[in-house]
C-alpha positions in Angstrom: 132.8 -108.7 171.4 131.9 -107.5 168.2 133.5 -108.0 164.4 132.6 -106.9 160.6 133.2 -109.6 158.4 133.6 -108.5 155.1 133.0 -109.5 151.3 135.3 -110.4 148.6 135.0 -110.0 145.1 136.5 -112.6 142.8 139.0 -111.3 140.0 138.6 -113.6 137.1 137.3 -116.7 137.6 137.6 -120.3 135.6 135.9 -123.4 135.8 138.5 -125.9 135.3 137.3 -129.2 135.4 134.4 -131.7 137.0 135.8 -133.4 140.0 134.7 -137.0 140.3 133.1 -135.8 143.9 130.7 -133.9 142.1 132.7 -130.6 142.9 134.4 -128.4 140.3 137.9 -127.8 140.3 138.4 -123.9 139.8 140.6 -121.3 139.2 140.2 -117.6 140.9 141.4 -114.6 142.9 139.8 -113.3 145.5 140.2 -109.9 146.9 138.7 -108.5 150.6 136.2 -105.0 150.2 135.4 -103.7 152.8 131.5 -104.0 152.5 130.5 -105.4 156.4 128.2 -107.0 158.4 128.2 -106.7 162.4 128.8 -109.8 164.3 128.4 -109.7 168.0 128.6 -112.7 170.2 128.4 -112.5 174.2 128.8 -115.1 177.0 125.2 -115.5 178.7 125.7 -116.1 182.1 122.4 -116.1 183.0 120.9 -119.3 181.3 121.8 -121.9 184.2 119.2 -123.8 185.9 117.6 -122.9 189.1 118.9 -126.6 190.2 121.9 -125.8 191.4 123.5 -128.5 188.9 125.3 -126.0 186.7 123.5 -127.2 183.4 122.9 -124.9 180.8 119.2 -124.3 179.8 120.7 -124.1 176.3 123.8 -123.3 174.5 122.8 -120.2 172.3 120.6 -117.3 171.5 120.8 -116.1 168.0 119.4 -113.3 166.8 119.4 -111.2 163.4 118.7 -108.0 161.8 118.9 -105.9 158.8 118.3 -108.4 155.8 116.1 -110.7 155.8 117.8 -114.1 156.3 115.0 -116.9 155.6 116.7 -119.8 156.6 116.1 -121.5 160.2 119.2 -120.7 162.5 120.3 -124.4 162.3 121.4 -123.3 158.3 123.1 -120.4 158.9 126.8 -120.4 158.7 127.5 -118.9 161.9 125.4 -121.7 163.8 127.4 -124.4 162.4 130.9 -122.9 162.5 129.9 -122.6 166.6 128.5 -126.4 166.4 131.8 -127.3 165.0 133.6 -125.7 168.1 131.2 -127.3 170.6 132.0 -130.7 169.3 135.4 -129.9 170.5 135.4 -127.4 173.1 133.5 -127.1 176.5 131.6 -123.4 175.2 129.6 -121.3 178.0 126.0 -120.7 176.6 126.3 -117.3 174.5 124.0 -114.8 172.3 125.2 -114.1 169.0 123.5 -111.1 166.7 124.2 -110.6 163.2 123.6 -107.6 161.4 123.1 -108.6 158.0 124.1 -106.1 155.2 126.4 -107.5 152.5 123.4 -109.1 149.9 123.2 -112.9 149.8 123.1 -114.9 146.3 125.5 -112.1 144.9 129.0 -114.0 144.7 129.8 -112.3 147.4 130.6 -114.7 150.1 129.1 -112.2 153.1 127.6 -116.2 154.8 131.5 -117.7 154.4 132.8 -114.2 155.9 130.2 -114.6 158.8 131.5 -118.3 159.7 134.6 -117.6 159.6 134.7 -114.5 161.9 132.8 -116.6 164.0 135.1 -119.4 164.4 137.9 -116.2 164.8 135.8 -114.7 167.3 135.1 -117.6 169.3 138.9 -118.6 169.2 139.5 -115.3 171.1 136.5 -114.6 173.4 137.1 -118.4 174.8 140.6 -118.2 175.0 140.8 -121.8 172.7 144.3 -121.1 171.1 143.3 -122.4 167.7 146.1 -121.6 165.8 145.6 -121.2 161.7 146.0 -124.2 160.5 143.5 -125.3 162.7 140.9 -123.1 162.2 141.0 -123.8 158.4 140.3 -127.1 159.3 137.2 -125.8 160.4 136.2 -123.7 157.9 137.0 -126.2 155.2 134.2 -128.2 156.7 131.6 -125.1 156.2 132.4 -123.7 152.9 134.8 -123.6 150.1 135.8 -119.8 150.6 135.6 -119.8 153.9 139.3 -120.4 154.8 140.1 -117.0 152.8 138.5 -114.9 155.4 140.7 -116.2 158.4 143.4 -114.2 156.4 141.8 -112.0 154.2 144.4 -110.7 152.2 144.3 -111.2 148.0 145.0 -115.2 147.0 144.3 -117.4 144.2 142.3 -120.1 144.6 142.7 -123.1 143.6 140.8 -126.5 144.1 137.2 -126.2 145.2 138.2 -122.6 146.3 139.9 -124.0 149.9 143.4 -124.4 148.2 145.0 -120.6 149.1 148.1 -118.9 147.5 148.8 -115.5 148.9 149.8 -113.4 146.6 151.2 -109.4 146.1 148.3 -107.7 144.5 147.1 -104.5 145.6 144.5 -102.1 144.3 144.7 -99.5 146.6 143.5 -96.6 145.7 141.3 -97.6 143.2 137.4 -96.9 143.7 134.9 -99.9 143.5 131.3 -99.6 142.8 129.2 -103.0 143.4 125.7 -103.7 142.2 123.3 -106.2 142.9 119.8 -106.1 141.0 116.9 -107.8 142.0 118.1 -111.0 140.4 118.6 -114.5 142.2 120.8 -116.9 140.5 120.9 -120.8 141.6 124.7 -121.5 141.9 123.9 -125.1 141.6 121.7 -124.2 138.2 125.1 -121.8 137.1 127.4 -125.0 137.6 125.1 -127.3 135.5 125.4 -125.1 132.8 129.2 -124.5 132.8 131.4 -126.6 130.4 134.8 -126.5 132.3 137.9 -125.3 130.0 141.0 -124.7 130.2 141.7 -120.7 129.7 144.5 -119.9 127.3 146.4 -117.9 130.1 146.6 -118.5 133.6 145.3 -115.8 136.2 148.5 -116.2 137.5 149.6 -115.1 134.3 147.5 -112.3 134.0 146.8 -111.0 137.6 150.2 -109.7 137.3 149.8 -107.2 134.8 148.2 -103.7 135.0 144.6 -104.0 136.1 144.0 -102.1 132.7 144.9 -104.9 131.1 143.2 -107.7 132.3 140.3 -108.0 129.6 141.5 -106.6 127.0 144.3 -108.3 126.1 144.4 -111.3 128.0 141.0 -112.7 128.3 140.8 -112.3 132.4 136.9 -113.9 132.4 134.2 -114.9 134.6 132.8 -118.1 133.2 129.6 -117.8 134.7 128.8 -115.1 132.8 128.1 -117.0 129.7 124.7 -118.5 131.5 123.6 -116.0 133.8 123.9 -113.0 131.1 122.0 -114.7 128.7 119.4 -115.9 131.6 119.4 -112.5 133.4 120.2 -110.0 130.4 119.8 -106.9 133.1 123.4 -108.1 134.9 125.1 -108.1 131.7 123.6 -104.3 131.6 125.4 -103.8 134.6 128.4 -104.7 133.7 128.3 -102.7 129.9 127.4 -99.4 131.8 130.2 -99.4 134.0 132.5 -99.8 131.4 131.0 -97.2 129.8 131.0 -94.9 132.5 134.9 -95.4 132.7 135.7 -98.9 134.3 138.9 -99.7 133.7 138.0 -103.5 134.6 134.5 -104.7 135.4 133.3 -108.4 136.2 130.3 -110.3 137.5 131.6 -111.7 140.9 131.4 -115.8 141.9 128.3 -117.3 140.4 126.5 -113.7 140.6 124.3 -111.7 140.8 126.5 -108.8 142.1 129.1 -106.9 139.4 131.8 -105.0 140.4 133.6 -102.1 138.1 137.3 -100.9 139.5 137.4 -97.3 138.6 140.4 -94.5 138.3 138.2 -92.3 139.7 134.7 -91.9 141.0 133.0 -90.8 137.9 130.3 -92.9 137.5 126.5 -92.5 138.0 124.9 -94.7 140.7 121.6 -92.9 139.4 122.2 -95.1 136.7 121.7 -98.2 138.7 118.9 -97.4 140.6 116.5 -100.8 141.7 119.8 -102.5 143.3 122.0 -102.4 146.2 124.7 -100.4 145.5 128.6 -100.5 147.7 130.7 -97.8 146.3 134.2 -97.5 148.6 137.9 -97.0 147.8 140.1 -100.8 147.6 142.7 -100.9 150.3 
């Protein structure tokens, strides 16, 4: 069985508060594009023992391509959401393959996408009749977006990013272009250096409004932008050619480096940003 979780982008973002736990409480909306990986994961009936006692030589077999993903299997997101199952569920041994292709370090969540289509793909293939609410039970123990991709439709987030209110946004229609430069920025590092505020208007407030509106008038802001643009001046570069090139809203995404623009029309020049990966689609 195979599945393409996807990335989100976040729309606005503000960092609230410092939780006594150490976490920040935050403010944001996040919104599904359609930029993929490939999960696959397959029951392996062949890794029994030649015993006879029905024991499983081991429980999985996980492989990866297409970016490089440098941690050992035991860190990566998909590994753990299936540990999390196997505390609970008698799971056959299986081979899982991800295709990695949405960038990591970008603010992108592509790793909380991948656990939580695990956890979705495991639910079906095994027949465990999760239903939702437990399944974000799961996912709340893996990351703090990684509830919103059991849904995946536009939400603001509240709390560490787990706390989900569905809301009636659409941007269909639009064109998105997404870049991510050669730039790696330490979300722990970006935290440090926020001081947490309270924004004048709520996105509540603002995501309501035309998207035209959204910075100009009413402030709809990233606040890790402050740190990384003046650590990393080539993102804030990003961001100031797509609005010249005709944004109508542009923003870096999560703690970076990736930066979005949401375009009318697809007028701009991804000559222009050559030396990154590049998405370019139209919103749904």
């Amino acid at each position: 069985m195979i599945c393409f979780p996807n990335a989100k982008i976040n729309l606005g973002l503000n960092i609230l508060e410092k939780r006594s736990d150490g976490y920040h409480t935050i403010e944001t909306v996040f919104y599904p594009v359609q930029w993929c990986d490939a999960l696959e994961v397959v029951e392996d009936r062949r890794q029994r023992t030649e015993d006879g006692t029905g024991k499983f030589k081991e429980d999985i077999k996980f492989s990866a391509s297409g970016l490089s993903i440098e941690d050992e299997m035991k860190n990566n997101l998909c590994f753990r959401a299936y540990q999390l199952l196997k505390k609970d569920f008698q799971l056959p041994p299986l081979k899982m393959h991800l295709h990695k292709i949405i960038p990591m370090g970008a603010g992108l969540g592509g790793g909380s996408a991948d656990a939580a289509f695990t956890l979705k793909l495991l639910n079906e293939l095994f027949h465990l009749k999760l239903k939702k609410g437990a399944l974000k039970n799961y996912a709340a123990q893996i990351g703090s977006d990684c509830s919103f991709f059991l849904e995946n439709v536009p939400a603001i987030a509240g709390g560490k990013g787990e706390l989900l209110e569905k809301i009636n946004l659409s941007l269909k229609g639009f064109f998105i272009l997404i870049v991510k430069p050669e730039v790696h920025v330490s979300t722990a590092d970006a935290y440090r250096m926020i001081v947490p505020q309270q924004p004048e208007r709520s996105l509540k407030e603002i995501i309501k409004l035309p998207v035209y509106e959204w910075s100009r008038n009413f402030g709809m802001k990233n606040d890790f932008e402050k740190y990384v643009f003046e650590k990393f001046p080539a993102v804030s570069e990003i961001k100031n050619n797509m609005y010249q090139q005709g944004a109508v809203f542009a923003s870096m995404t999560g703690s970076g480096s990736a930066v979005y623009g949401i375009f009318e029309k697809n007028i701009y020049n991804k000559n222009d940003f050559s030396g990154s990966m590049i998405y370019e689609g139209i919103l749904d």
